[in-house]
C-alpha positions in Angstrom: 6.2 1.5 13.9 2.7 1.2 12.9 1.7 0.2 9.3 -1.8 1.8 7.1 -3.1 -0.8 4.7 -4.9 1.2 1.6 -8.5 -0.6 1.0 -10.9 2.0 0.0 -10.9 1.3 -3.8 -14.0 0.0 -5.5 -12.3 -3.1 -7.3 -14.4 -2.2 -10.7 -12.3 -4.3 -12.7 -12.4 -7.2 -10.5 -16.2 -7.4 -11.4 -18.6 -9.3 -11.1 -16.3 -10.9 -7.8 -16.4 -7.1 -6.1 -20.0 -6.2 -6.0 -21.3 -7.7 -2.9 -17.7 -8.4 -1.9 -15.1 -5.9 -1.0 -11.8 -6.5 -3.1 -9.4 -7.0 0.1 -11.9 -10.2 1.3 -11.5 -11.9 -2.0 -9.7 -15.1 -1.1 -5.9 -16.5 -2.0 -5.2 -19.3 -0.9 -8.0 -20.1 1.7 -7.7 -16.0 3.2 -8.9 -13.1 2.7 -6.3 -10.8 0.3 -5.8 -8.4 2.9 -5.0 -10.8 5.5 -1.8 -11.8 3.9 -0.7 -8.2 4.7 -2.1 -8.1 8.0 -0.2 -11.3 8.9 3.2 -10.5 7.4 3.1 -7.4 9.0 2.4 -8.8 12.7 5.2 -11.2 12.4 8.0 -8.5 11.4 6.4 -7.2 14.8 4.0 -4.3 13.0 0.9 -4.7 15.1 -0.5 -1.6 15.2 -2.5 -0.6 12.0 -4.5 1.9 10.7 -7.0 0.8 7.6 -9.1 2.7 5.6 -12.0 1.7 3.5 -14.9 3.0 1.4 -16.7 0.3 -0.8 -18.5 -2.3 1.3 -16.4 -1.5 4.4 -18.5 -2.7 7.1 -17.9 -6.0 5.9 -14.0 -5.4 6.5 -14.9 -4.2 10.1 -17.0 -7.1 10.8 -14.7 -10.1 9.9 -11.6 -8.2 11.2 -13.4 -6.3 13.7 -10.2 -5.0 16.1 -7.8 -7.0 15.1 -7.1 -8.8 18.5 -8.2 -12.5 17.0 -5.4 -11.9 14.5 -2.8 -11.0 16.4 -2.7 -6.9 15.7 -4.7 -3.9 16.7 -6.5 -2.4 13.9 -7.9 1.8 13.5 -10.2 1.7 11.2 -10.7 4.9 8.7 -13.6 5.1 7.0 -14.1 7.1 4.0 -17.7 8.5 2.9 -16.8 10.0 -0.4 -13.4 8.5 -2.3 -10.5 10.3 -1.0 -7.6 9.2 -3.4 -4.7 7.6 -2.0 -3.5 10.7 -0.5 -6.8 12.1 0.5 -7.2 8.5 2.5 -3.8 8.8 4.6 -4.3 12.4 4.8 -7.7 11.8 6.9 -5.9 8.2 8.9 -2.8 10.6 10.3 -4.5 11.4 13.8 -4.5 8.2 13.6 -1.1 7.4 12.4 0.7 9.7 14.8 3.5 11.8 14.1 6.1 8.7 13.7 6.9 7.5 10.6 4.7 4.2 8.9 4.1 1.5 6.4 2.3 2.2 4.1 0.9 -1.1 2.0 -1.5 -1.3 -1.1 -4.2 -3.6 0.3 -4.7 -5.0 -3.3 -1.1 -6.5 -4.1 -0.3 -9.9 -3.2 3.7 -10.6 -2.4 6.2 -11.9 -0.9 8.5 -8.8 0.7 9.1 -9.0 4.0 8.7 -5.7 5.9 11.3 -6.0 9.1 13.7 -4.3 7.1 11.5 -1.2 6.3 13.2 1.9 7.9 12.5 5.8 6.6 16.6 7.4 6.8 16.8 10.3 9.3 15.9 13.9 6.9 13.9 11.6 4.4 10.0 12.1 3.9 9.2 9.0 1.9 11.4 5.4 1.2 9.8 3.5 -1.5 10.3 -0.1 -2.4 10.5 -0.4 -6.3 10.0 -3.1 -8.8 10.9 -4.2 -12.2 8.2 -2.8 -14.3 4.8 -5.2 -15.0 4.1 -5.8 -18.3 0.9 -3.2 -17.5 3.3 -0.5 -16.4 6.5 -0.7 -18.6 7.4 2.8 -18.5 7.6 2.5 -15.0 7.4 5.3 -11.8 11.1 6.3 -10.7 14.4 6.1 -11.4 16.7 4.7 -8.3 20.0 5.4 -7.8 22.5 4.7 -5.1 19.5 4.2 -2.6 18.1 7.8 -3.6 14.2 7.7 -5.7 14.0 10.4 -8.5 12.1 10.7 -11.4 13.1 8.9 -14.6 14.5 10.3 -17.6 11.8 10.7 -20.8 14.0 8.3 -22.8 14.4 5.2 -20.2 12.1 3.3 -18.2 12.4 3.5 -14.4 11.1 0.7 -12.1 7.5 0.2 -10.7 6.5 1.9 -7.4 5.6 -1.5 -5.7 2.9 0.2 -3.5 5.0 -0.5 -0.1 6.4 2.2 1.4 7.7 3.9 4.9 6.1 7.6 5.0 6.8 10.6 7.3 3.5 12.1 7.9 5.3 15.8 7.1 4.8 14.3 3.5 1.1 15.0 3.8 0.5 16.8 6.9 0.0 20.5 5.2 -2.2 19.3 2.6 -5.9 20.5 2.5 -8.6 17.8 3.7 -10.3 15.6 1.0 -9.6 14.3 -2.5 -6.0 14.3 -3.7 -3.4 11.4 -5.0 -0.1 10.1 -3.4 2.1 9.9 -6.7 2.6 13.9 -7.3 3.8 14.5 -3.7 6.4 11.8 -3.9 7.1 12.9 -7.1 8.0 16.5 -5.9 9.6 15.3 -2.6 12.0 13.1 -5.1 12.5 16.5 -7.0 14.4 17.3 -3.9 16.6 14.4 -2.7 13.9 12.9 0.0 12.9 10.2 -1.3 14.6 7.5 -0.6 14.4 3.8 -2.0 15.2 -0.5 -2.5 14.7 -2.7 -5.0 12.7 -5.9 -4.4 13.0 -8.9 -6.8 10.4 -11.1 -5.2 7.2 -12.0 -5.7 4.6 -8.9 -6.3 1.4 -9.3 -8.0 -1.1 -6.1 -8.8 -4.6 -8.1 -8.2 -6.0 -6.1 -10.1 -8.3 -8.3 -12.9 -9.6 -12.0 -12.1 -6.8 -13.2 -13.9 -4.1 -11.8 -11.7 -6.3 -13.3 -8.5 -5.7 -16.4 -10.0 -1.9 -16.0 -10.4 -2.0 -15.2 -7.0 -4.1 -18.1 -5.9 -1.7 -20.6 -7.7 2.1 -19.2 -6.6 -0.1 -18.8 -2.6 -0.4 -22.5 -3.4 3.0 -23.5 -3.8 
């Protein structure tokens, strides 16, 4: 299976640490951000990845160039205008291939180990959810019995963790450029195929300087 790390976004609130430095380089723990992906995918045996980027990119090409001095083999996808999520993985699927993949925010920090990840056979998405941050209590979807839907208006579903196994039917028939991920799982969990598991580990959003730092200090432990 190969795996797509997301690493296109501009890091705006991570400023002033983004502007000559591309968020996934910032370092935890001695490594670049992304690189904690990178390595925890190659040793559940995911070595073949596929990562897009936009904002100072050519840095991420240079220091990771491809991929063989880390153990993997990186694709790179790089993205003149922002595509959105979907937009990105829509552009990365010749790429991809027609298997299903990982997909994996390039800006969360955790602990989840991906050998486990599997998409069900007639599935098009299988999302690993979260207990909601304290920045997204309403939460993303509603899980039940291993099946994602959407949550009821009067309870709070769990987070979307930003780890996921896609089908690339999922995004395959959607028009090239800008467009977000969220509305076609939502409408694919409208129908029964989405999929889902629930992680209580270690998962940090890096998204502010503070949340770098929490992940600096549990990376330290």
């Amino acid at each position: 299976m190969k795996a797509m790390i997301l690493a296109a976004g501009k890091g705006e609130r991570m400023r002033p640490l983004t502007l000559r430095t591309p968020k996934p380089l910032l370092p935890v723990a001695g490594k670049p951000l992304i690189q904690w992906h990178i390595d925890a995918l190659a040793d559940a045996g995911v070595r073949e990845l596929v990562i897009n980027h936009a904002w100072l990119g050519e840095q991420l090409e240079r220091y990771f160039a491809d991929g063989s001095e880390f153990g993997v083999s990186i694709q790179w996808s790089p993205e003149g205008t922002p595509l959105e999520t979907g937009g990105g993985i829509r552009q990365a699927l010749p790429l991809l291939g027609e298997a299903p993949f990982i997909l994996v925010n390039g800006d969360i920090w955790t602990t989840f180990d991906f050998a486990g990840l599997a998409l069900p056979v007639g599935k098009l998405a299988h999302l690993v959810l979260i207990d909601n941050p304290p920045h997204n209590p309403r939460g993303d979807f509603s899980l039940d019995g291993g099946l994602v839907g959407n949550p009821a208006a009067d309870a709070p579903g769990l987070t979307y963790s930003g780890i996921a196994v896609l089908h690339p039917q999922l995004l395959a028939e959607q028009p090239a450029g800008a467009f977000k991920l969220a509305p076609l799982l939502r409408a694919a969990a409208e129908q029964g195929l989405v999929s889902g598991e629930y992680f209580a580990g270690v998962w940090i959003d890096v998204g502010t300087p503070e949340r770098l730092a929490e992940a600096e200090r549990l990376a330290e432990r």
